[in-house]
MIKE-801468 format. One record per residue (C-alpha): residue in three letters; z, y, x; residue number from 1. Coordinates in nm, 4 decimals, always signed. Layout:
+-----+----------+----------+----------+-----+
: res :       up :    north :     east :   n :
+-----+----------+----------+----------+-----+
: ALA :        Z :        Y :        X : NUM :
...
+-----+----------+----------+----------+-----+
***
This chain:
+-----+----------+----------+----------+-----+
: res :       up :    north :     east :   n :
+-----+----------+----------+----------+-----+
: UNK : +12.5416 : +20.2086 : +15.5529 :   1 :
: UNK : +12.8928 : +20.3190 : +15.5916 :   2 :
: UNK : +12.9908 : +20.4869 : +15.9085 :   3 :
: UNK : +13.2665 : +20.2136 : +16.1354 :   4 :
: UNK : +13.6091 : +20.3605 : +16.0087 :   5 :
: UNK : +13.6794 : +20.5030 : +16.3498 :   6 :
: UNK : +13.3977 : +20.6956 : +16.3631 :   7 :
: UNK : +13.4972 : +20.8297 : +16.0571 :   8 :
: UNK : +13.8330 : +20.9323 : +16.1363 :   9 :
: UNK : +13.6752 : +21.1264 : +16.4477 :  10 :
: UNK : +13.4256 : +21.2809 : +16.1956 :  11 :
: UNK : +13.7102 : +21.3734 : +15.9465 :  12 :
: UNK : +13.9768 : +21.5061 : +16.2414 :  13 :
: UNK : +13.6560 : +21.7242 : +16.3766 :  14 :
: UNK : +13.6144 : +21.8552 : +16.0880 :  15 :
: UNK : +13.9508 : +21.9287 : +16.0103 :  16 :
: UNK : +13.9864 : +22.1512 : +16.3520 :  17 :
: UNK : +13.6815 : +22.3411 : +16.2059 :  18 :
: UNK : +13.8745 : +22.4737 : +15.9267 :  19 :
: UNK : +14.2616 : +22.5122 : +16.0447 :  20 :
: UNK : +14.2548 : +22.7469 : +16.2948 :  21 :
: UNK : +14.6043 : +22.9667 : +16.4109 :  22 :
: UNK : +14.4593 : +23.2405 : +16.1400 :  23 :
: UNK : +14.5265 : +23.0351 : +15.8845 :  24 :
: UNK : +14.8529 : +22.8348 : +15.9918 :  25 :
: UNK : +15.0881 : +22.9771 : +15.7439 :  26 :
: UNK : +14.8276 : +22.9320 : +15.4008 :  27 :
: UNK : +15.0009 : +22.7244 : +15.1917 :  28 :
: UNK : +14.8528 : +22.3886 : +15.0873 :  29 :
: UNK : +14.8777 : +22.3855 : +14.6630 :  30 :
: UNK : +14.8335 : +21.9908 : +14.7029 :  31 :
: UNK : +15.1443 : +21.9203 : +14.9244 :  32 :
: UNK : +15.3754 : +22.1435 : +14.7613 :  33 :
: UNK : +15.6285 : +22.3095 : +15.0288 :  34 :
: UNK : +15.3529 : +22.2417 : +15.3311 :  35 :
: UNK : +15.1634 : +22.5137 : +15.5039 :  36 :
: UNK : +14.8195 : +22.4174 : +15.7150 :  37 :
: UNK : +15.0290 : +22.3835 : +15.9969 :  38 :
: UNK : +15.2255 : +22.1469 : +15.8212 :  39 :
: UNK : +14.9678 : +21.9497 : +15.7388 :  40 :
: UNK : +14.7945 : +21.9487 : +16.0683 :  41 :
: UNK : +15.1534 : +21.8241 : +16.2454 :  42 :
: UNK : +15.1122 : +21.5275 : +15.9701 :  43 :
: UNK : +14.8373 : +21.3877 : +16.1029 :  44 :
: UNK : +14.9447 : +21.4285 : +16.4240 :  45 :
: UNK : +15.2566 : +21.2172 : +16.3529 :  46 :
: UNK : +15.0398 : +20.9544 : +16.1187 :  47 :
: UNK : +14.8469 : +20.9155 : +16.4772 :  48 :
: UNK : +15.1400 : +20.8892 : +16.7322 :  49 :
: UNK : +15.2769 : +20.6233 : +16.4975 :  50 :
: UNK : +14.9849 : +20.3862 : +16.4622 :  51 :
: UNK : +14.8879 : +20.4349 : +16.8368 :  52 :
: UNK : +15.2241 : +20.3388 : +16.9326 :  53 :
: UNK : +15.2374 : +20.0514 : +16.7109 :  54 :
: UNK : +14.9086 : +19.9195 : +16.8618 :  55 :
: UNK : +15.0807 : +19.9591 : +17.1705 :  56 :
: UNK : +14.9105 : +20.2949 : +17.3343 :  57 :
: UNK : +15.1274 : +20.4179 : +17.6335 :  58 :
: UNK : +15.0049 : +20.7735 : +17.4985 :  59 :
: UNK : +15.2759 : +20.8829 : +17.3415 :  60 :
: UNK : +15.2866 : +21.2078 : +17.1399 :  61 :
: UNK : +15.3771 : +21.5068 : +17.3302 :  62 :
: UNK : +15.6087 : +21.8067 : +17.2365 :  63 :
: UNK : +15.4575 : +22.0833 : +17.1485 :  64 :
: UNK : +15.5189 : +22.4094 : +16.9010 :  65 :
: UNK : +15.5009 : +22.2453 : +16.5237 :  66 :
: UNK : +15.3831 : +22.6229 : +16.4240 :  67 :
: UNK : +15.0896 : +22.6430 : +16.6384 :  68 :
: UNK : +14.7834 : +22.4548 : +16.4889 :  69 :
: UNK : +14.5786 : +22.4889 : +16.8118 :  70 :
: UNK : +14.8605 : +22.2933 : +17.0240 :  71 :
: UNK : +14.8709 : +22.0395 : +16.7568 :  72 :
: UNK : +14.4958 : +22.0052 : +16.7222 :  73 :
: UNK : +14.4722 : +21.9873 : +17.0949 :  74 :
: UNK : +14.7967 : +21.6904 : +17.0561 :  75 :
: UNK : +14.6057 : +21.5012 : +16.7520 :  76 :
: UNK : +14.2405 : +21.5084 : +16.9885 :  77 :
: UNK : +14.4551 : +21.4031 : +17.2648 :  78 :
: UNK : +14.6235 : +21.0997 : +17.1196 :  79 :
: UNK : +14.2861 : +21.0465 : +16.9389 :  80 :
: UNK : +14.0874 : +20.9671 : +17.2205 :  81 :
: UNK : +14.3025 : +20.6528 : +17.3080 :  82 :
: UNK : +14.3662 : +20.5416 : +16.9647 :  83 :
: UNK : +14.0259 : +20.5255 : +16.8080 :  84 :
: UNK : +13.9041 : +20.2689 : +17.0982 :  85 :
: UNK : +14.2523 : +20.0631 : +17.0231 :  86 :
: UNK : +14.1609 : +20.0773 : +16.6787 :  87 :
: UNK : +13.7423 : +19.9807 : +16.6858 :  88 :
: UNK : +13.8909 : +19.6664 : +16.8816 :  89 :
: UNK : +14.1516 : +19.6280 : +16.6002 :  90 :
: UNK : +13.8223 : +19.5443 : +16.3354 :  91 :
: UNK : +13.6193 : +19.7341 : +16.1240 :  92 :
: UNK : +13.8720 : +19.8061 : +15.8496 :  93 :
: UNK : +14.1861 : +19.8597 : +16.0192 :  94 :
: UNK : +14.1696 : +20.2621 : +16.0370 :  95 :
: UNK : +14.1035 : +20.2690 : +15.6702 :  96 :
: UNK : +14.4048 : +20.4339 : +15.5551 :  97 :
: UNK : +14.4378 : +20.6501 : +15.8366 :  98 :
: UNK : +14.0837 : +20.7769 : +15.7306 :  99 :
: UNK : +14.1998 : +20.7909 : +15.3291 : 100 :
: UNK : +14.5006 : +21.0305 : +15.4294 : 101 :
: UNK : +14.3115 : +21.2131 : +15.6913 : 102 :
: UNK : +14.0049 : +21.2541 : +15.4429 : 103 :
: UNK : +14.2550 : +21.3557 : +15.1540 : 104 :
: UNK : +14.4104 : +21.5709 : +15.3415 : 105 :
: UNK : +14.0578 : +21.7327 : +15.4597 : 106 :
: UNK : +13.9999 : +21.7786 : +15.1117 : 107 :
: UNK : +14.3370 : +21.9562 : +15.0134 : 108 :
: UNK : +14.2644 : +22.1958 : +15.2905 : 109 :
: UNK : +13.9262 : +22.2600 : +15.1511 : 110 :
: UNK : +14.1107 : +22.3407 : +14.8446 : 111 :
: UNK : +14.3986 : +22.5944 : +14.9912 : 112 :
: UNK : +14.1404 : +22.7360 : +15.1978 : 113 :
: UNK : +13.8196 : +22.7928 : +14.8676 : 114 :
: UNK : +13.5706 : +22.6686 : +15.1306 : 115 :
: UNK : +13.3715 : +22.3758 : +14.9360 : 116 :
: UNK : +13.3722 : +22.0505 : +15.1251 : 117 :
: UNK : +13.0347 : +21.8950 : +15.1981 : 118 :
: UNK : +12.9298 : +21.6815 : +14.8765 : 119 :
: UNK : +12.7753 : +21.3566 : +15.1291 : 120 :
: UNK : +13.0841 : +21.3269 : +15.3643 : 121 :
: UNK : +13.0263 : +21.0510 : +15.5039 : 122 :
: UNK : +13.3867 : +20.9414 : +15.4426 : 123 :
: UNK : +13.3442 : +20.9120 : +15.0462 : 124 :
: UNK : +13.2388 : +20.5853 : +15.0274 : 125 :
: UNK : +13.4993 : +20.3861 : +15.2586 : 126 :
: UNK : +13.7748 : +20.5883 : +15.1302 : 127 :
: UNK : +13.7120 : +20.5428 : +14.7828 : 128 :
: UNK : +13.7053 : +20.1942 : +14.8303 : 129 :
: UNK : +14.0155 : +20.2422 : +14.9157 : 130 :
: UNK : +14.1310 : +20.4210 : +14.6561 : 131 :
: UNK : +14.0210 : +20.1997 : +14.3917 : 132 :
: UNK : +14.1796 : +19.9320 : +14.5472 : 133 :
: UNK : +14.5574 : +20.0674 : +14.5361 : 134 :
: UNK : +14.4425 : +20.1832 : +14.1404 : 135 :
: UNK : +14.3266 : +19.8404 : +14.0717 : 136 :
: UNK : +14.5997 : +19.6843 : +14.2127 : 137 :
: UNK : +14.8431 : +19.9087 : +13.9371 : 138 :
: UNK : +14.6468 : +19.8440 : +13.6904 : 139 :
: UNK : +14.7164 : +19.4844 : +13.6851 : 140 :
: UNK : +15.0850 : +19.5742 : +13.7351 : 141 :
: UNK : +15.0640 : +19.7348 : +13.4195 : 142 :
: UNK : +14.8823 : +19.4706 : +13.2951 : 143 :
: UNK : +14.6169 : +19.6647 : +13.1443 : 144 :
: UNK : +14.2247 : +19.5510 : +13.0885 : 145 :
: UNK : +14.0490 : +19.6392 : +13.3396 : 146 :
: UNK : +13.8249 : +19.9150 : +13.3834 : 147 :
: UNK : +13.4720 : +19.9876 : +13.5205 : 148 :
: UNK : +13.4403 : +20.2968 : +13.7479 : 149 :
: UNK : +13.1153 : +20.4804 : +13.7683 : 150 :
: UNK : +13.0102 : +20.7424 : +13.9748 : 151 :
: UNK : +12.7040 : +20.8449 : +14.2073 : 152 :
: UNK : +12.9277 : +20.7110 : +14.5301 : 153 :
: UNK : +12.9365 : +20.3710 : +14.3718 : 154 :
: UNK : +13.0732 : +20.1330 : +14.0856 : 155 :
: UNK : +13.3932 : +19.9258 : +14.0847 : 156 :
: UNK : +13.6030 : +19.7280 : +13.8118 : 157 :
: UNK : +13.9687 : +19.8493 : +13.8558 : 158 :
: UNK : +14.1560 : +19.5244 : +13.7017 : 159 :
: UNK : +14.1090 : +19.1391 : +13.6397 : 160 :
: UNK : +13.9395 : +19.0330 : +13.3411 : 161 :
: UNK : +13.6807 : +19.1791 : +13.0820 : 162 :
: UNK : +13.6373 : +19.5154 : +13.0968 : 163 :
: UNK : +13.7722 : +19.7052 : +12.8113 : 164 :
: UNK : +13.6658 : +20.1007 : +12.9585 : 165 :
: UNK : +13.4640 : +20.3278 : +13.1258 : 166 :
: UNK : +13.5283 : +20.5805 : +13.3610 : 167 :
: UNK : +13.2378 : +20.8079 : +13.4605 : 168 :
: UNK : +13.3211 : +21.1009 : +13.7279 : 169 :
: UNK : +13.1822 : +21.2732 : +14.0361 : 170 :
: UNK : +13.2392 : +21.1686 : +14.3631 : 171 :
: UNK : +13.4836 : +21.4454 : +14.4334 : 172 :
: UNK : +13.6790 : +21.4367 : +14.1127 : 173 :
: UNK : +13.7151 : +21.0375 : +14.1535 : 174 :
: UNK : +13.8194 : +21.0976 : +14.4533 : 175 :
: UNK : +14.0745 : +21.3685 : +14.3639 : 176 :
: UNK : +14.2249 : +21.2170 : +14.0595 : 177 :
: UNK : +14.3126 : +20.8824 : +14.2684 : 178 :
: UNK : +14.4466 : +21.0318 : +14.4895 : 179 :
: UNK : +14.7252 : +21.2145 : +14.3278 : 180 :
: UNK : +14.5437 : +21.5496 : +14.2676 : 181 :
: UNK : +14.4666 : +21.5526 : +13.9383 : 182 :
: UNK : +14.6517 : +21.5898 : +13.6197 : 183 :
: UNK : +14.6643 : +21.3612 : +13.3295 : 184 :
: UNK : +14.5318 : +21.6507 : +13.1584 : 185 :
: UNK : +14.2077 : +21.6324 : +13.4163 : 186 :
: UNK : +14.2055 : +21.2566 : +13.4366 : 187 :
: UNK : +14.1720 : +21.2979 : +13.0595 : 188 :
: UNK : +13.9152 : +21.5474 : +13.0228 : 189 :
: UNK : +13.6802 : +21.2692 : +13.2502 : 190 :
: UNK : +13.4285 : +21.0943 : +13.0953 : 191 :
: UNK : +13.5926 : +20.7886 : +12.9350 : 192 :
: UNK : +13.4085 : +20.6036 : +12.6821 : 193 :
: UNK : +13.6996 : +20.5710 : +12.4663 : 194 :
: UNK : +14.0628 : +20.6063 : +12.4135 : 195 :
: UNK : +14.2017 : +20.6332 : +12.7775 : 196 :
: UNK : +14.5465 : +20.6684 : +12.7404 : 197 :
: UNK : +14.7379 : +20.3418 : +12.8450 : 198 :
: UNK : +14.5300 : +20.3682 : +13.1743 : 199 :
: UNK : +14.7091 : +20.7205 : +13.2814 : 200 :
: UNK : +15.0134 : +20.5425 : +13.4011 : 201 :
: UNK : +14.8157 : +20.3655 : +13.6682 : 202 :
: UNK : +14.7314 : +20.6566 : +13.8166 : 203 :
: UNK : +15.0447 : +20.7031 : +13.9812 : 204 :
: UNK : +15.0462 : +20.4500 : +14.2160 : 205 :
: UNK : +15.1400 : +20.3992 : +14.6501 : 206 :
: UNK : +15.2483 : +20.7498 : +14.7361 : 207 :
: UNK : +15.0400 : +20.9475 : +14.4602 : 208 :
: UNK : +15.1856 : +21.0673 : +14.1500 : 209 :
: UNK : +14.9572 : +21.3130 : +13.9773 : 210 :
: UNK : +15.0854 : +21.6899 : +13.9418 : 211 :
: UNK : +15.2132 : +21.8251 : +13.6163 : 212 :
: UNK : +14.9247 : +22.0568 : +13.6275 : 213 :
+-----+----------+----------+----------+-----+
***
């Protein structure tokens, strides 16, 4: 069973203040071009001022030094510990998408960092969900057949009406290539049981566009 999405986001933030740490403030992050780890850090920082404030939280977020990942960890826990409450009493979905960026972005610093994330995160499923959602959603804007998604974290059709493909991938690589973090050269090289090409467009979608290479 999937994990209440603000337990989640705790799980995902803790995790997140395992890896950035002041010694590595200044690595750049190869999946948000132009953003260090302390960039990406103050990010989530921000993403959580602005939803606790818009479910009214008299927490605020606090100045602090935007360079210093320890301040801004000890900001995002902070803020944290008011606005995962506020958000369990929202409903069970309504941190979804802060757990999709916060996961992504716990997965680009895996990347900038070569430390392997942990295969059975528990934040896989519900994110991916997710993920498959805003894809499906652009597929029908491209009004394309839909497509069934297979993969050991779970099977989805992306699309209204018979299914035309199939997408087979890892959990990770699923999860990277909707996301924005894949080439169409990667996205390609998955395993599609058939000419995937018309599909590739859709994988741009919300605020993801995948890189060049």
């Amino acid at each position: 069973m999937t994990a209440p999405d603000h337990l989640l986001y705790r799980q995902v933030r803790l995790d997140i203040g395992l890896l950035a740490t002041r010694r590595v403030a200044a690595v750049p992050v190869p999946a948000c071009p132009e953003w260090t780890v302390a960039d990406l850090v103050d990010h989530l920082v921000e993403v959580a001022g602005n939803v606790s404030a818009r479910l009214g939280s008299p927490a605020g977020t606090a100045l602090y030094d935007r360079a210093d990942v320890d301040l801004a960890l000890a900001e995002w826990d902070r803020v944290s510990r008011v606005l995962e409450p506020l958000v369990e009493l929202e409903g069970p979905r309504s941190a979804a998408r802060m757990v999709m960026d916060a996961f992504t972005h716990l997965l680009d610093l895996h990347a900038a960092l070569d430390v392997p994330p942990d295969p059975e995160h528990p934040a896989y499923p519900s994110t991916l969900d997710l993920l498959v959602g805003g894809f499906s959603a652009t597929v029908r804007a491209h009004d394309l057949p839909a497509v069934r998604i297979e993969s050991p974290g779970g099977t989805w059709t992306a699309g209204d009406g018979p299914v035309e493909r199939t997408l087979r991938a890892g959990t990770h690589d699923l999860h990277r290539s909707l996301s924005g973090r894949r080439s169409h050269a990667d996205i390609a090289a998955l395993d599609w049981d058939g000419p995937h090409e018309p599909w590739l467009p859709a994988f741009t979608w919300g605020p993801f566009t995948p890189p060049s290479h």
